[in-house]
C-alpha positions as CSV (number, residue, x, y, z in Angstrom):
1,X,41.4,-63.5,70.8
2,X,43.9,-61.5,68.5
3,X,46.8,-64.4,69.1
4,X,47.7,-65.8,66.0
5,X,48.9,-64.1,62.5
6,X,49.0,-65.0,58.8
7,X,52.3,-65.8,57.4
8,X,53.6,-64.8,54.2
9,X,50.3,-63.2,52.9
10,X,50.8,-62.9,48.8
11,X,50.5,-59.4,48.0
12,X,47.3,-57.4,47.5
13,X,45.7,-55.9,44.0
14,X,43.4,-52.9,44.1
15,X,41.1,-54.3,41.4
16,X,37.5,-53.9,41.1
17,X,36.7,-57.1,39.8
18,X,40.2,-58.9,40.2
19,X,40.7,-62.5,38.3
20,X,40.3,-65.8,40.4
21,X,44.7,-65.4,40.9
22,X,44.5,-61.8,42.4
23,X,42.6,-60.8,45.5
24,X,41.0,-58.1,47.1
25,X,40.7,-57.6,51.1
26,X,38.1,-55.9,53.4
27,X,39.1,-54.2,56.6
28,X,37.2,-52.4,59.1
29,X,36.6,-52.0,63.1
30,X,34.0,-54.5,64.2
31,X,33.7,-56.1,67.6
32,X,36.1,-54.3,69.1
33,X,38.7,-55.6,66.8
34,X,40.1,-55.5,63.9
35,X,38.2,-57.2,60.9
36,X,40.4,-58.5,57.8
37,X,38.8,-60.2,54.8
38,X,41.0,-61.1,52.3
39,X,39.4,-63.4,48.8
40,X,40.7,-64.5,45.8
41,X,38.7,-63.7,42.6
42,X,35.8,-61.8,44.6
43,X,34.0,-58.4,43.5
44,X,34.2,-55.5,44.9
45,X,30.3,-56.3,45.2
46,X,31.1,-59.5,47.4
47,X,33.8,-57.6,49.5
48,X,30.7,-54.8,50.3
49,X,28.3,-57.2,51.6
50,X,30.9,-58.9,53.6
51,X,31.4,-55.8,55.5
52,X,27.7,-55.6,55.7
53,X,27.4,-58.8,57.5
54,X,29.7,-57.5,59.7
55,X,28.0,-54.6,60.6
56,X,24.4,-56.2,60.9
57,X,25.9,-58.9,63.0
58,X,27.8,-56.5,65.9
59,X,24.3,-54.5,65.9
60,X,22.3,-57.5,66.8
61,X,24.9,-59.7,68.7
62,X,27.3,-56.8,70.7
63,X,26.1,-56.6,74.9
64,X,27.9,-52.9,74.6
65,X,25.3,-51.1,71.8
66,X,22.2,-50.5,73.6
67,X,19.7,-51.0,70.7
68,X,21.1,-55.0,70.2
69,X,19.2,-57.8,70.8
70,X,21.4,-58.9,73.1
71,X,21.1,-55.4,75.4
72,X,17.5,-56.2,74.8
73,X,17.8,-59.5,76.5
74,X,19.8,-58.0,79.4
75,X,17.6,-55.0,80.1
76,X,14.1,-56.8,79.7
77,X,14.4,-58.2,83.9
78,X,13.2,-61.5,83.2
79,X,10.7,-60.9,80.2
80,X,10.6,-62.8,77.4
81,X,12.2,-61.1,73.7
82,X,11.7,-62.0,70.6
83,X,15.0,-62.3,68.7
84,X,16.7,-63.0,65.2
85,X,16.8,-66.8,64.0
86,X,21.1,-65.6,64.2
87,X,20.8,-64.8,67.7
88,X,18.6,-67.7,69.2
89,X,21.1,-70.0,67.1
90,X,24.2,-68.7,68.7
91,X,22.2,-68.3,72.2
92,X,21.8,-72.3,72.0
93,X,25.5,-72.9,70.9
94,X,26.4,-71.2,73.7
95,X,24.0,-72.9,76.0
96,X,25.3,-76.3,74.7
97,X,28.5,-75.3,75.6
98,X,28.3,-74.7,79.1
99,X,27.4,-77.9,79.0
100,X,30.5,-79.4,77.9
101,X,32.5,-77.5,79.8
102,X,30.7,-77.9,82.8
103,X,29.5,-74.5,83.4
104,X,33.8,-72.7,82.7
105,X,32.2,-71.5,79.6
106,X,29.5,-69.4,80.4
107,X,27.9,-66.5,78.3
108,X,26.4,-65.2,81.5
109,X,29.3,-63.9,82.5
110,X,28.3,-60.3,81.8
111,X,27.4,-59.4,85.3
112,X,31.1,-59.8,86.0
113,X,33.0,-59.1,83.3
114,X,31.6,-55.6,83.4
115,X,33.5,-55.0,86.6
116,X,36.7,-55.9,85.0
117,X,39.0,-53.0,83.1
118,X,41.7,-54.5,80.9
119,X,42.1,-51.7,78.6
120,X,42.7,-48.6,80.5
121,X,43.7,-49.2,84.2
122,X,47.7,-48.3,84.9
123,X,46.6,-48.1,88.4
124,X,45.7,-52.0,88.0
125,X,42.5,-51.5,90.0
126,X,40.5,-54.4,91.3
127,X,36.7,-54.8,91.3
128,X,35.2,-54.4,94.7
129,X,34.7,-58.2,96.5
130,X,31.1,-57.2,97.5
131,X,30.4,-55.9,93.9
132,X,31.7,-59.2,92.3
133,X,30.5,-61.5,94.6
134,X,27.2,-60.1,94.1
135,X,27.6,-60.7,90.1
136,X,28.7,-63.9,90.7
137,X,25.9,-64.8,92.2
138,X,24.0,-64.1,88.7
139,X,25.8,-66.0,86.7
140,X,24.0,-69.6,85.5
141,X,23.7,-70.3,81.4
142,X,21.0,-72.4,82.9
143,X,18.7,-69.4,83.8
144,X,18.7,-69.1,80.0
145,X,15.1,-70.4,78.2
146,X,15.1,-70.1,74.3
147,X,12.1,-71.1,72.7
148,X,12.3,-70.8,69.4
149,X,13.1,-67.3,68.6
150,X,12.1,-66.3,72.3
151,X,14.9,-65.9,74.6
152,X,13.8,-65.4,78.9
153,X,17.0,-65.0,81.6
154,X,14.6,-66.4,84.7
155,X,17.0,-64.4,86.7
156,X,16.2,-61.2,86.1
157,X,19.5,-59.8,87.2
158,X,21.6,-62.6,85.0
159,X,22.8,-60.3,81.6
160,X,24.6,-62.7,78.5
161,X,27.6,-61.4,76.9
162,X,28.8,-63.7,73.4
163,X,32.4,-62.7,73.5
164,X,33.6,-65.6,73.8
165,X,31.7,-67.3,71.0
166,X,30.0,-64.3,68.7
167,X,33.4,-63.9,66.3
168,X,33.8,-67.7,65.5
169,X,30.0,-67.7,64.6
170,X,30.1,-64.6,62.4
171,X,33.7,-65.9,60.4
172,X,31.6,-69.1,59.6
173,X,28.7,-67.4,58.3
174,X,30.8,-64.8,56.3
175,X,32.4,-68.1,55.1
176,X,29.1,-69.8,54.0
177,X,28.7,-66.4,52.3
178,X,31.8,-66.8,50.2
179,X,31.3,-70.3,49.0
180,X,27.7,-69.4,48.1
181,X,29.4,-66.8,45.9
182,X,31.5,-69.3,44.0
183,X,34.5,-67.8,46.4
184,X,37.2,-71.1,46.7
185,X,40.0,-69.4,48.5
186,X,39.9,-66.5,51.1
187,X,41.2,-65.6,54.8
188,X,38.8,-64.6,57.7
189,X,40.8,-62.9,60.4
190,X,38.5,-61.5,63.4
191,X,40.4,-60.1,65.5
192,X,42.8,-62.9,65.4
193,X,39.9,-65.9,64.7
194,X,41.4,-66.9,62.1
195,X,39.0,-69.1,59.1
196,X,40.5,-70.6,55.9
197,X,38.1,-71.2,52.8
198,X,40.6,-73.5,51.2
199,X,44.2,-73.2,50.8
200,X,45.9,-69.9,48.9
201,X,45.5,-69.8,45.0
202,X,48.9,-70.9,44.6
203,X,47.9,-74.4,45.9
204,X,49.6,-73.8,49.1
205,X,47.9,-74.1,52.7
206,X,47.7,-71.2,54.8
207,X,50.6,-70.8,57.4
208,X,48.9,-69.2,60.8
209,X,51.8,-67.7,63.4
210,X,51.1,-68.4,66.8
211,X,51.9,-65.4,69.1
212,X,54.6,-65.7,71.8
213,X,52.7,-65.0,75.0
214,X,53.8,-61.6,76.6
215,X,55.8,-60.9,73.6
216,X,56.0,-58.1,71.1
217,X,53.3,-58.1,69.1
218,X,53.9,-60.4,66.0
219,X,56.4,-62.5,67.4
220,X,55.6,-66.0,66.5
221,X,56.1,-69.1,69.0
222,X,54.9,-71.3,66.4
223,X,53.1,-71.7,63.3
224,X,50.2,-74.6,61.9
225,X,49.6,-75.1,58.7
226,X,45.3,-75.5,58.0
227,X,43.4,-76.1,54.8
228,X,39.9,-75.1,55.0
229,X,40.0,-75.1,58.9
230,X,39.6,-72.1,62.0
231,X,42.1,-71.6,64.1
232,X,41.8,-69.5,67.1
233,X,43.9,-68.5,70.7
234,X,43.0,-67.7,73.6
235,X,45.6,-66.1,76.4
236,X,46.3,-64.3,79.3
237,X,48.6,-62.3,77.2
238,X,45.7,-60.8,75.5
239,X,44.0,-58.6,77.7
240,X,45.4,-58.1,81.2
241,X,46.5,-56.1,83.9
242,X,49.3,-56.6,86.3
243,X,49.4,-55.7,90.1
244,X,52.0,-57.2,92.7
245,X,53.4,-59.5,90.6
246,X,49.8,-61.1,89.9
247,X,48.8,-60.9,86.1
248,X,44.7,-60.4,85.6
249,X,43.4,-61.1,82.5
250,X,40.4,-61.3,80.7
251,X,39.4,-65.0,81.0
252,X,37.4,-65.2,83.9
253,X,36.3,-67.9,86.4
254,X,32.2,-67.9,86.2
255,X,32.8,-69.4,90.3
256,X,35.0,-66.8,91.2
257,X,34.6,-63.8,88.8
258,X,38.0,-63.4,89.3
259,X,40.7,-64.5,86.6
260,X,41.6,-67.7,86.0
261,X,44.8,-69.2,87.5
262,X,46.5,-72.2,86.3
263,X,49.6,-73.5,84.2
264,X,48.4,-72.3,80.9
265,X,49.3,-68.8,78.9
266,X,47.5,-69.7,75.8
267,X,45.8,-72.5,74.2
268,X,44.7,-72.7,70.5
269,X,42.1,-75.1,68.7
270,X,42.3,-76.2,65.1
271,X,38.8,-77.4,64.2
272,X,37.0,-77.2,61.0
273,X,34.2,-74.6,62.3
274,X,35.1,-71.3,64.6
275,X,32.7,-71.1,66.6
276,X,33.5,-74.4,67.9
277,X,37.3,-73.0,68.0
278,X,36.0,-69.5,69.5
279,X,34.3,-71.6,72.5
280,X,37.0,-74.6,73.3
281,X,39.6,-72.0,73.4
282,X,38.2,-70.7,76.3
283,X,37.1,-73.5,77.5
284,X,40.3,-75.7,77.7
285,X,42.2,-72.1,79.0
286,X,39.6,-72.5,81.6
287,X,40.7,-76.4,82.7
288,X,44.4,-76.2,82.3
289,X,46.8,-78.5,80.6
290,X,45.4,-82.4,81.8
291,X,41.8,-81.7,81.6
292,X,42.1,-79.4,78.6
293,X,44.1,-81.8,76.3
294,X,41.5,-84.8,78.0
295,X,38.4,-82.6,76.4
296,X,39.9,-82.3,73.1
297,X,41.2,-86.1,72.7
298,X,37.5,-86.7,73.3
299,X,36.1,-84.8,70.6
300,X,36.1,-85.6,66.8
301,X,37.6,-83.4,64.3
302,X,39.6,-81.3,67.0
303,X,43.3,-80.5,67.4
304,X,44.3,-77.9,70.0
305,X,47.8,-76.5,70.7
306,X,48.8,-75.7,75.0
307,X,51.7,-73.6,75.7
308,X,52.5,-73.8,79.7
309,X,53.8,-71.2,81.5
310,X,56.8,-72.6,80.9
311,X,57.6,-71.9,77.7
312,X,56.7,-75.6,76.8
313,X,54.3,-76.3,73.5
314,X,52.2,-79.2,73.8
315,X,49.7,-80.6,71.2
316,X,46.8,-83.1,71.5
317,X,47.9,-85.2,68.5
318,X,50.7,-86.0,66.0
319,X,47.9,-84.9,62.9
320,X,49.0,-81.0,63.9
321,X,51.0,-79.8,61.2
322,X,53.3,-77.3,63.2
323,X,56.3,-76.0,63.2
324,X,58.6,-74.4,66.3
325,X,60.3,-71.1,65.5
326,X,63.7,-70.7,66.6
């Protein structure tokens, strides 16, 4: 969900143990994206063990490394695995929303999104219909059991994949790590899941840049200003293909497994904890303008920010704090 940017990021100090007004950042390749960590007055000691977390967490959580608990899950054919407390935790959240959402968001989505390629297909090459019908059929969050720290698919062909949630849950647990450090002002970017611990030093909220859909890279639509919030995109700008005239993208319809289709490029949710942000993203992609900005006016301590395919920007509330580039 790499959609929005920081704005006007103060510059960076190479110190090992920098004072509370200087910073020091973390990057590295996690998730298939790129991981920035940037924290004002943290050790070099703190930075470590952030990227730590980071790499514990894609071992146990990724569907694409085959020694994860996840893999575990989808290769066990209907037998129960023990897991983490971290992965039966985020298995639930996931479960609870596919309940929200009615079944659009669905982490058993694997069987299907596996037939996709958005990353390397110039030939814009479809899945075969039999293939992903048959996949379809496989996908139910309901199929999932989690008792305790035992997780059971009761289909044995049904295979979870946390894309769609994993990144918000893992910026608020590097998050929790910061604050339990003494840490009062940093920037989580996953990958574009993007978590504020505070404002910046200076006093100042954090500015995040909304990405123009199907523009160059970097150029911002719109920017919100956030204090101690997430805020994270979800688009059809993001991943995608295109093939006579239709774009295919990455968001996929757990009915159809094909893309979904409606007025939307890209939604983004303000919301005091990512993972929620990471989930209603795609959820309100998933159910379009009407009942997108329906589900967020419903729920408490939510903002979310719909641009249509026509350019226009619409927001759930006055409270959003944004601000239209010209």
């Amino acid at each position: 969900m790499a959609a929005v940017c920081i704005l006007f990021t103060a510059a960076l100090t190479g110190c090992s143990t920098p004072p509370k007004s200087e910073s020091l950042t973390m990057n590295g390749m996690y998730f298939d994206t790129v991981v920035q960590i940037e924290a004002w007055g943290a050790s070099q000691e703190i930075m470590d063990h952030c990227r730590q977390m980071c790499e514990e967490y894609e071992q146990i959580l990724s569907a694409t490394i085959d020694t994860s608990e996840i893999s575990e899950i989808n290769h066990a054919k209907g037998q129960p695995v023990t897991v983490s407390d971290e992965t039966a935790e985020l298995i639930v959240k996931g479960i609870e929303y596919g309940d929200l959402s009615g079944g659009l968001f669905d982490i058993t989505i694997e069987p299907a999104s596996s037939l996709w390629n958005f990353t390397d297909n110039p030939e814009g090459e479809l899945p075969d219909e039999d293939a992903l019908a048959e996949a379809v059929s496989h996908i139910d969050y309901r199929c999932i059991q989690v008792e305790g720290n035992t997780v059971t698919l009761t289909d044995p062909e049904a295979q979870i994949d946390l894309g769609g949630i994993a990144k918000g849950y893992i910026a608020d647990r590097l998050k929790e790590y910061l604050e339990s450090q003494g840490i009062e002002h940093a920037l989580i970017d996953l990958g574009g899941n993007m978590l504020t611990l505070g404002g910046r030093y200076d006093g100042s909220d954090f500015r995040i840049g909304l990405q123009e859909p199907f523009a160059d890279t970097g150029t911002v639509i719109a920017a919100v200003t956030v204090n101690d919030q997430s805020v994270v995109t979800s688009g059809d700008y993001e991943r995608y293909f295109e093939k006579d005239g239709v774009i295919y993208h990455h968001i996929l319809d757990p009915d159809t497994g094909y893309p979904i289709q409606n007025d939307l490029d890209q939604v983004t949710i303000i919301s005091d904890e990512s993972v929620d942000g990471d989930a209603l993203s795609t959820t309100c992609f998933a159910l379009g303008l009407e009942d997108g900005l329906e589900l967020i006016q419903s729920l408490d301590g939510i903002e979310a920010v719909f641009v249509t395919k026509d350019g226009e920007i619409h927001t759930s509330s006055d409270e959003i704090e944004l601000e239209l580039m010209e």
